[in-house]
N, C-alpha and C positions, 0 to 999 in steps of 0.2 A: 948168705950165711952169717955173714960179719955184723948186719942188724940186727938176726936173730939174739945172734950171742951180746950183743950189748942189749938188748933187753930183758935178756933173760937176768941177767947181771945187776940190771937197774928194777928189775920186781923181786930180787932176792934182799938187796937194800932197802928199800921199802919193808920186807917183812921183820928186818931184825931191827929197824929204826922205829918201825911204827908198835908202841906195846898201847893195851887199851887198857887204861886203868879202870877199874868196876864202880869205882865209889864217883868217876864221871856219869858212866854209863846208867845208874841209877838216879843220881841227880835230875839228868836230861830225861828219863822216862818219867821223872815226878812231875818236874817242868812241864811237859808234854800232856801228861793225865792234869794239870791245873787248867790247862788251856785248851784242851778238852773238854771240859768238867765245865766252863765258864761259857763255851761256845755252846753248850748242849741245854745253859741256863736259859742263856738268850732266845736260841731258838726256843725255848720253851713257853717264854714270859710273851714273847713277841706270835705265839698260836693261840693263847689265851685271852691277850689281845685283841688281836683277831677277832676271836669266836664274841668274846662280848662285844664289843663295837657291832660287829652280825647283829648281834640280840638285840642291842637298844635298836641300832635302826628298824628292825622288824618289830619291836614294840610300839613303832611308833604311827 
């Protein structure tokens, strides 16, 4: 019982110490969509690649 109640104690603390400020949380999702956005490039450059590289060797 005596863990119980210290935990519960100690995740009540957590909710009033933890605030999640928006203008973070926006940041990080832009952050996130950049490096997203950069990984989606690559994979993309690096299919086109690909596919030509295919082509000349079969023109050849």
């Amino acid at each position: 019982m005596s863990s119980q109640y210290k935990f519960e104690n100690h995740a009540e603390e957590l909710r009033q110490q933890s605030k999640v400020k928006l203008t973070d949380l926006l940041s990080r999702i832009n952050e996130e969509k950049k490096i997203e956005r950069n990984r989606n490039l690559a994979l993309s450059v690096a299919a086109v690649s690909a596919v030509t590289v295919f082509g000349i060797i079969l023109t050849l």
